[in-house]
C-alpha positions as CSV (number, residue, x, y, z in Angstrom):
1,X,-7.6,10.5,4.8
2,X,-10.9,11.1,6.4
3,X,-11.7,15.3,6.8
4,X,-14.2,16.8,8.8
5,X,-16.8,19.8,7.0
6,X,-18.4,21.2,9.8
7,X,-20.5,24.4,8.6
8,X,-24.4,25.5,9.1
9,X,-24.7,26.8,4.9
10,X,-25.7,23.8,3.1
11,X,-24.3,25.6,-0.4
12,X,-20.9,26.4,1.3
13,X,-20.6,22.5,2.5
14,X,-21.8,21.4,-1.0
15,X,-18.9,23.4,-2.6
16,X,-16.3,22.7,0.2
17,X,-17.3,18.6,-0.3
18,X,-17.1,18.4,-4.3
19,X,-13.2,20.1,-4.3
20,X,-12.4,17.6,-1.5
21,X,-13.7,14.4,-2.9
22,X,-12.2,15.3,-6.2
23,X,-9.1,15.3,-4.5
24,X,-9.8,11.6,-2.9
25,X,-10.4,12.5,0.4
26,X,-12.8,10.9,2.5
27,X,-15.5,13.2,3.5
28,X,-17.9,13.7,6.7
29,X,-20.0,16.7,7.4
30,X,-21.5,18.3,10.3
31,X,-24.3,21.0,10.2
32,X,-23.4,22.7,14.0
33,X,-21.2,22.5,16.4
34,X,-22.4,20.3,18.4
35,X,-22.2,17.2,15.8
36,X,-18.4,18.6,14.9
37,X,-17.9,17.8,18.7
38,X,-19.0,14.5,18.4
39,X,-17.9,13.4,15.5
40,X,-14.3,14.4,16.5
41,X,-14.0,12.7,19.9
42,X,-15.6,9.7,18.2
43,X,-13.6,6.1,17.1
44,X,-11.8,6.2,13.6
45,X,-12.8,10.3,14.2
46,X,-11.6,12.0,11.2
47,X,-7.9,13.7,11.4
48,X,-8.6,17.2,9.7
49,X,-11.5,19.4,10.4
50,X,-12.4,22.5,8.3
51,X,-14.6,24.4,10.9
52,X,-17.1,27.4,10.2
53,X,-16.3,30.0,12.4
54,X,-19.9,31.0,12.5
55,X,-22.7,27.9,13.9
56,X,-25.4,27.3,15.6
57,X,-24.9,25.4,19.3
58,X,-21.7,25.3,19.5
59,X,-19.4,27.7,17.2
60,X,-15.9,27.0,15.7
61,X,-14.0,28.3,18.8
62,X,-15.7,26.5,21.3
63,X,-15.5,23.4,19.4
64,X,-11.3,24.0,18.9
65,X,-11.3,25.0,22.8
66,X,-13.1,21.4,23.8
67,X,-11.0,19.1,21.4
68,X,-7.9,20.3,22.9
69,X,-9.1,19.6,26.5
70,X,-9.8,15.9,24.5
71,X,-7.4,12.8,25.7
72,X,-7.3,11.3,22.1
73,X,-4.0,9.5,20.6
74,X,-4.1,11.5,17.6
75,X,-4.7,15.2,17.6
76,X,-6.6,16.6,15.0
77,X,-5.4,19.2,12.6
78,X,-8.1,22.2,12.7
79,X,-8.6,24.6,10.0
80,X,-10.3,27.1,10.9
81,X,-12.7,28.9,8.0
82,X,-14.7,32.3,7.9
83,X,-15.7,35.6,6.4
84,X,-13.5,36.9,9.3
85,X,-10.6,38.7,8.3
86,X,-8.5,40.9,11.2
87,X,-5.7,40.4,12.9
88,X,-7.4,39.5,16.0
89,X,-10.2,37.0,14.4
90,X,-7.4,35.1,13.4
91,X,-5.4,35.6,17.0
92,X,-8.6,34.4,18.8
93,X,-8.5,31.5,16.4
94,X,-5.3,30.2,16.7
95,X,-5.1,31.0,20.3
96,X,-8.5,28.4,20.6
97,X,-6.5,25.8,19.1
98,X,-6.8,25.9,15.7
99,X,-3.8,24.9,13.7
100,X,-4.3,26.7,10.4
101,X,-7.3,29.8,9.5
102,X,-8.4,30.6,5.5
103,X,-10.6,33.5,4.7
104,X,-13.6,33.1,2.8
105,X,-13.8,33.5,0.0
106,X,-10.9,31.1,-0.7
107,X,-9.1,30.6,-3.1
108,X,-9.4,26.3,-4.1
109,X,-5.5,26.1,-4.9
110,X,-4.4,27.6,-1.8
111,X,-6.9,25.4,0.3
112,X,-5.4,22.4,-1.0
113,X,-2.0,23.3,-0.6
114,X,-2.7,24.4,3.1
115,X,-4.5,20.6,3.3
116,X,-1.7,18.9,2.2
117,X,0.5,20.4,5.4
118,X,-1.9,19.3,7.1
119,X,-1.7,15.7,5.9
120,X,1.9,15.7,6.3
121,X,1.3,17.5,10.2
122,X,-1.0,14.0,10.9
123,X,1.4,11.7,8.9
124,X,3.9,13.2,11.4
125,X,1.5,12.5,14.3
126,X,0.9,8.9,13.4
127,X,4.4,8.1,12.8
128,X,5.4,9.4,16.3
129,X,2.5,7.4,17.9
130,X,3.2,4.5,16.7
131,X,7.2,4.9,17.8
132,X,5.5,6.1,21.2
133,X,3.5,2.5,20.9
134,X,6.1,0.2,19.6
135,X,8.4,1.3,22.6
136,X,5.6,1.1,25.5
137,X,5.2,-2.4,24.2
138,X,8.9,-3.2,24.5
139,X,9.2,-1.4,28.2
140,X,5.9,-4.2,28.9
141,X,8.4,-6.9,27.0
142,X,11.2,-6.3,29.1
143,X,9.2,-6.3,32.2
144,X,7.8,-9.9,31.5
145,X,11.5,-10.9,30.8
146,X,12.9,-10.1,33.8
147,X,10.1,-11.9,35.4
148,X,10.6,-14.8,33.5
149,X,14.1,-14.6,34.0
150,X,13.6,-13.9,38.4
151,X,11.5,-16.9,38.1
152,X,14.4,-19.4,36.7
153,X,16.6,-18.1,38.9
154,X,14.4,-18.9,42.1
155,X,14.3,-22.6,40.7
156,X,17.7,-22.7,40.3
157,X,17.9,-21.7,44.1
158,X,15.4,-24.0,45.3
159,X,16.8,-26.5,43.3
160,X,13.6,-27.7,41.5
161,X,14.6,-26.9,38.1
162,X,13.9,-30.1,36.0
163,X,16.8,-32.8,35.1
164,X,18.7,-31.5,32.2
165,X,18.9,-33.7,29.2
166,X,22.2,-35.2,27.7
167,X,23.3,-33.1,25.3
168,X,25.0,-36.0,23.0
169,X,21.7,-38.2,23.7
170,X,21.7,-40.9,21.0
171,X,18.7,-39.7,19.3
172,X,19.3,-35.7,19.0
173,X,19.3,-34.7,15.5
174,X,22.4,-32.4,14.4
175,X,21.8,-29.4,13.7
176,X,23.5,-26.8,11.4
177,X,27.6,-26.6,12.5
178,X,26.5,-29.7,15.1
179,X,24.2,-28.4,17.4
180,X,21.9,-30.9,18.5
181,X,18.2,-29.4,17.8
182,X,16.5,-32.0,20.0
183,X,18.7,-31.5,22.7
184,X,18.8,-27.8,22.8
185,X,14.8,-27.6,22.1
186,X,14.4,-30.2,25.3
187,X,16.7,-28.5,27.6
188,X,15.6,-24.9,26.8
189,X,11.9,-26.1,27.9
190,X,13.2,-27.8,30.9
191,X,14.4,-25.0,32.1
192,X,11.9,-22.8,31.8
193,X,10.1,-24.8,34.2
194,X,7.2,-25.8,32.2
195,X,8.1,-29.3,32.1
196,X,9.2,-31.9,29.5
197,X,9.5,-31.4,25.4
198,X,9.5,-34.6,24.0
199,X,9.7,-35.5,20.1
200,X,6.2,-35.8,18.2
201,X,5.2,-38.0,15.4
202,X,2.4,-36.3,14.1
203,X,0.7,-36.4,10.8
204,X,2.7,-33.5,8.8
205,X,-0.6,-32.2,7.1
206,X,-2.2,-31.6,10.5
207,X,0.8,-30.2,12.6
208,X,0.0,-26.3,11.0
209,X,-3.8,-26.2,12.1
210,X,-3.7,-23.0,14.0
211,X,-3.7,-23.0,17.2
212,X,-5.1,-19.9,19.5
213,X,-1.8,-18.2,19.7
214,X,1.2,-18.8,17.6
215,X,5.1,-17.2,18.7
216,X,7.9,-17.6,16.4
217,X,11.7,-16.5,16.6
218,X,14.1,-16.7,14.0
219,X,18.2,-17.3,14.6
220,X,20.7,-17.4,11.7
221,X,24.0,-19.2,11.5
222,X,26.3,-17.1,9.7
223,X,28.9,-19.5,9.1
224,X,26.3,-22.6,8.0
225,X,24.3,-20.1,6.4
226,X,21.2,-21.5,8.0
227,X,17.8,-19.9,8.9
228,X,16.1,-21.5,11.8
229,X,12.9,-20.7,12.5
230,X,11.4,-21.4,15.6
231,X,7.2,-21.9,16.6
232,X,5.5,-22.2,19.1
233,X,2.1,-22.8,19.4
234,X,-0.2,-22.7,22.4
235,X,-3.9,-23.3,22.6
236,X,-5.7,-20.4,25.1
237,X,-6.7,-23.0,28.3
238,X,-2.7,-23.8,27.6
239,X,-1.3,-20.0,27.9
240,X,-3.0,-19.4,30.5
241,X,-1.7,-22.1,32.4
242,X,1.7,-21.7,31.0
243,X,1.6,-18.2,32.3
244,X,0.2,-19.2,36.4
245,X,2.8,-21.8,36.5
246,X,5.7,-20.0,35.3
247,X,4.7,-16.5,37.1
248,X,2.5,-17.5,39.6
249,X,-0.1,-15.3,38.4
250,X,-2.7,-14.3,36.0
251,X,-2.0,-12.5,32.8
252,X,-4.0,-9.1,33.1
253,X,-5.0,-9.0,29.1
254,X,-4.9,-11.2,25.7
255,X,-1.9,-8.6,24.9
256,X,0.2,-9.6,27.9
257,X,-0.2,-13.0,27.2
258,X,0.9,-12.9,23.8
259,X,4.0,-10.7,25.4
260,X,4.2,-13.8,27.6
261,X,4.5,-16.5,24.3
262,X,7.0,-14.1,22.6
263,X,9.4,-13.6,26.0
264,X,9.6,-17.1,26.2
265,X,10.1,-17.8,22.7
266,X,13.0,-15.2,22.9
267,X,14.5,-17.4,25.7
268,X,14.2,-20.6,23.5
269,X,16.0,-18.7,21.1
270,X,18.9,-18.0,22.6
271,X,19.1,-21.4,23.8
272,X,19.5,-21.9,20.2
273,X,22.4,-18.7,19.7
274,X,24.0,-19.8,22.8
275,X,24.4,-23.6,21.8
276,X,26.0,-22.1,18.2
277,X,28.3,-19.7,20.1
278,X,29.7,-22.0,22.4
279,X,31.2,-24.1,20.2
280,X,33.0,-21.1,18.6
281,X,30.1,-20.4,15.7
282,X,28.3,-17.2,15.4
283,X,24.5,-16.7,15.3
284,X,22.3,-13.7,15.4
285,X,18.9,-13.0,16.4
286,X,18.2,-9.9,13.9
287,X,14.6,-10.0,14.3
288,X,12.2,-9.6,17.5
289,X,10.7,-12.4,18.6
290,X,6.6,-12.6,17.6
291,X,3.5,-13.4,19.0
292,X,0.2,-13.1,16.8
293,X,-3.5,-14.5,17.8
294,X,-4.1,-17.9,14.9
295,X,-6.8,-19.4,15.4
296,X,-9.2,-21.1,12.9
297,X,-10.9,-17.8,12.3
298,X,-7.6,-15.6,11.4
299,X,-7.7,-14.4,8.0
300,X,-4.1,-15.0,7.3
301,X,-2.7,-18.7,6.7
302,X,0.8,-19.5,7.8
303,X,3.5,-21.0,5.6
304,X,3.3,-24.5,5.9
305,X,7.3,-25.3,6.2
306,X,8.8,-28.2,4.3
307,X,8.6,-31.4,6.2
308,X,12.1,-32.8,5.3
309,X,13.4,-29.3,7.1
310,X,11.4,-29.4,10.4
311,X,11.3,-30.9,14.0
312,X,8.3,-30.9,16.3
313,X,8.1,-31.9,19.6
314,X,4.9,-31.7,22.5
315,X,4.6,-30.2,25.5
316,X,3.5,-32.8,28.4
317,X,0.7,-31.7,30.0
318,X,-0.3,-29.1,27.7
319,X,-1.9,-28.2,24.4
320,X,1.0,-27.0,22.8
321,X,3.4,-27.5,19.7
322,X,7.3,-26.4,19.1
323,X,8.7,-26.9,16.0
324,X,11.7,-26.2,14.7
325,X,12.4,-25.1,10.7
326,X,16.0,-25.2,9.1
327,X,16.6,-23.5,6.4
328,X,19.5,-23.6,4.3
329,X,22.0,-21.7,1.6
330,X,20.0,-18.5,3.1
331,X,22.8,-16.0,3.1
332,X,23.4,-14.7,-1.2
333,X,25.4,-11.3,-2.6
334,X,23.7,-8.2,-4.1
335,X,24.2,-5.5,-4.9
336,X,23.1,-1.8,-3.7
337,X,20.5,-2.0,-5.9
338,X,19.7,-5.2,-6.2
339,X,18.3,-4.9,-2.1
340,X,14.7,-5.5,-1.0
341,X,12.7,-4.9,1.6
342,X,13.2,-7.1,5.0
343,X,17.0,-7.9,3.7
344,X,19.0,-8.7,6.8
345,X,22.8,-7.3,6.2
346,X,25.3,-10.6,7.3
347,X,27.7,-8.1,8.0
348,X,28.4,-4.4,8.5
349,X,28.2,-2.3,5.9
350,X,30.5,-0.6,3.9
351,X,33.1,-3.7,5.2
352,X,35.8,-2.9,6.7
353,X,38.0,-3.5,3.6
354,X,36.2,-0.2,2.5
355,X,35.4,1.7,5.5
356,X,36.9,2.3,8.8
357,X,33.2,3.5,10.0
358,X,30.4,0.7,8.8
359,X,27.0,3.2,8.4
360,X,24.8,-0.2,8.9
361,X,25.4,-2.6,11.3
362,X,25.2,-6.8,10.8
363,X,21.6,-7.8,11.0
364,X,20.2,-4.7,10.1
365,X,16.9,-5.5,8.4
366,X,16.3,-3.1,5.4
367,X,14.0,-0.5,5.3
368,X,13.0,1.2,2.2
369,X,15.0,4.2,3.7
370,X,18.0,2.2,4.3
371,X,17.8,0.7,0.8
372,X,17.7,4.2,-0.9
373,X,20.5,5.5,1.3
374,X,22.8,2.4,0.1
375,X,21.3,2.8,-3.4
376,X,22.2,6.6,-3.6
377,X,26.2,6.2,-2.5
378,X,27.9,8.5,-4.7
379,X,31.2,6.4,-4.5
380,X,31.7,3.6,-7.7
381,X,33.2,1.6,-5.5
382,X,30.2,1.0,-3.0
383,X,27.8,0.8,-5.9
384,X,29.8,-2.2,-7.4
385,X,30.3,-3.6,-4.2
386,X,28.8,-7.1,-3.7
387,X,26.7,-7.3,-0.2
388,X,25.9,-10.5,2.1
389,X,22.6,-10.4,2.7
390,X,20.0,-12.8,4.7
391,X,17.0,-13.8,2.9
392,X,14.2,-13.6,6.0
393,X,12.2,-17.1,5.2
394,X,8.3,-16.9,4.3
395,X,7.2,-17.4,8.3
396,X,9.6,-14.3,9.5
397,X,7.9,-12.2,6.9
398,X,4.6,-13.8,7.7
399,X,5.3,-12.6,11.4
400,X,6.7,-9.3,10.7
401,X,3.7,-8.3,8.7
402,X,1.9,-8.8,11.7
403,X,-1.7,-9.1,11.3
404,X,-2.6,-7.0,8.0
C-alpha cells in the first residue's frame, strides 16, 4: 500500500520512511504542502498520508481542507502529525478532515497500529467501490437489454424478423438431453436480427486467433451433466456494425460495446436454457455472461477447447465467430472441505433431506467466504455430507478472472 510522508524536516521524513519501508509499504514523500496537494489528487495517488502539521506553502490543514473538497473514487486516510498537543489542535485537525492525529514524539508501535486501521479503513473503501462499480455496470447491462430486447420485439411487429430454421433440420447435431445445437445456435442469431449463422469448416488450429472482442456464456445441464460453453467473437469494424444495425445507433465507448457482445451473448444463452427447459430438462445460467477485449496484443491466451467437443458457425456478412463447447461428466461430489474456489453448488445447500432452510442456493459460485462458512459447520452430519458441485471449465475461469 502506497503512503504519503509529507513534512518540511528532512531528519523527521528520514526516520518516518525507514519504520515504513521496514514494514513494506510503499513510500512517497513531499517536502510542503503544496507537492502533498498534488501528489494526492494525482492518478494511482497514494491512499494514506502522514501530514506535518507545520509546512511551508501550504500547511497540513489546508491540505486536509482541499482533498476533501477533491471528487476522487477513493478517499484518502489522513493522519495528521505534530508537536501539537491540546485539545483544540487536535479538534481543528479532525474538524479539517483528518481521519486520525499522533503527537510527536511518537511512539513507533503505536504508529503502526494506528496505520494498520488505516489499511483496513481503505480496504473497506476499495471494497465498497468496487460493489458501487460492479452494480453501475449491471444498471448499464440491463439498460442495453431492454434495448435489445425493444428492438426484437419491433421486428416481431413489423414482421421482418428473419425465417426461423427447422428445428429437426437433417443436419443439426444433438446436443446434451437432445437439443439440437445447430438449430438453437442458428435460430437464436436469426432472431436477433443480425442475420444468418451458418456452420463453418474451418481449420481447428486457426479458429482461436483472437479476435478484437471475445463474449462468452456458460449454461449447465443438470440432468446431462454438461457444461456448455458458448463464444463469440467479433472483430471491431464487425461490433460496431453489429451494434447500428441492431440499435440503430452508435455505441458511445469501447465499454458499452463490450456490454453490447455480453447482452447478446446472454440472449444466445438462454436460447440455449430455454431449448433444455422446454423439453422438461433443467439448465442454469450460474455465471454472468462476459465480454473481454482479445486481440493479438492481449497478454492472456484463451483455452483452446477440444475439437471433438465444439461447433462453430459464421456470421454472414460479418467478421465474426460462435462456437459452441460441450463439456461432459462436469457435475462430481465433495465434501465441505474438499470445495474450491469458483465451485458452482448443483443444488441447494444443506439439501432438503437435511434442512428445511438451504443457507446457499443452486448455482452459487463459491467464494472463499462461502467455502469457510460450509467448512466451519459445527454439525457432523453436514461435515460428512457429500455435495454436488459444478466444475466451471478452463474458459469460464479464463473469463471470470477477467483481464489480470
Amino acid at each position: 500500500m502506497k503512503i504519503l510522508i509529507a513534512d518540511d524536516e528532512p531528519v523527521a521524513r528520514r526516520v518516518l520512511m525507514g519504520f515504513l519501508e521496514k514494514e513494506k509499504y510503499e513510500v512517497v514523500v513531499a517536502e510542503d504542502g503544496q507537492a502533498a496537494l498534488k501528489l494526492l489528487s494525482a492518478p494511482e495517488a497514494p491512499t494514506i498520508a502522514i501530514l506535518d502539521w507545520m509546512m511551508p506553502g501550504l500547511n497540513g490543514l489546508q491540505v486536509c481542507r482541499r482533498i476533501r473538497t477533491t471528487n476522487l473514487k477513493i478517499r484518502p486516510y489522513v493522519m495528521m502529525v505534530s508537536a501539537k498537543s491540546g485539545a483544540n489542535d487536535i479538534t481543528s485537525a479532525l474538524d479539517a478532515g483528518a481521519d486520525d492525529y499522533i503527537s510527536k514524539p511518537f511512539n513507533p508501535g503505536e504508529l503502526m497500529a494506528r496505520l494498520r486501521v488505516a489499511r483496513r479503513s481503505i480496504e473497506y473503501q476499495v471494497e465498497l467501490q468496487n460493489h458501487i462499480t460492479q452494480l453501475e455496470s449491471l444498471a448499464q447491462r440491463y439498460n442495453l437489454l431492454g434495448e435489445i430486447a425493444a428492438a426484437q420485439s419491433a421486428r416481431a411487429r413489423s414482421g421482418t424478423m428473419p425465417p426461423i430454421p427447422d428445428p429437426d433440420a437433417a443436419d443439426a447435431k444433438l446436443g446434451p438431453g437432445g437439443e439440437r445445437i445447430d438449430a438453437i445456435m442458428i435460430r437464436s442469431i436469426s432472431d436477433l436480427g443480425l442475420g444468418r449463422a451458418v456452420k463453418a469448416q474451418i481449420d481447428h488450429g486457426n479458429v482461436h486467433r483472437p479476435l478484437a472482442f471475445t463474449t462468452w456464456a456458460g449454461v449447465v445441464y443438470l440432468k446431462e451433466q454438461v457444461w456448455i460453453d458458448l463464444l463469440l467473437e467479433v472483430d471491431a469494424a464487425a461490433a460496431g456494425a453489429m451494434f447500428q444495425k441492431m440499435l440503430k445507433r452508435t455505441a458511445a465507448s469501447h465499454r458499452e460495446t463490450l456490454d453490447f457482445l455480453a447482452e447478446t451473448q446472454t440472449i444466445i444463452s438462454a436460447a440455449f436454457r430455454n431449448e433444455a427447459q422446454s423439453r422438461g430438462g433443467d439448465a442454469i445460467t450460474p455465471i454472468l455472461s462476459r465480454a473481454l477485449r482479445t486481440g493479438e496484443a492481449h497478454h492472456r491466451v484463451m483455452p483452446v477447447p477440444p475439437e471433438r467437443e465444439t461447433h462453430t458457425y459464421a456470421l454472414q456478412g460479418y467478421a465474426v465467430r460462435l462456437t459452441v463447447v460441450r463439456r461432459p461428466d462436469c457435475i462430481e461430489l465433495k465434501t465441505a472441505g474438499q470445495l474450491s474456489e469458483s465451485d458452482i453448488l448443483a443444488e441447494p445447500f444443506p439439501p432438503p433431506e437435511v434442512s428445511d432452510l438451504p443457507l446457499l442456493s443452486q448455482g452459487v459460485v463459491l467464494s472463499d467466504r462461502f467455502i469457510e462458512k460450509l467448512s466451519s459447520m459445527a454439525e457432523s452430519e453436514l461435515k460428512t455430507l457429500l455435495v454436488p458441485v459444478i466444475r466451471a471449465s478452463p474458459l469460464a475461469n479464463y473469463f471470470m478472472h477477467g483481464d489480470e
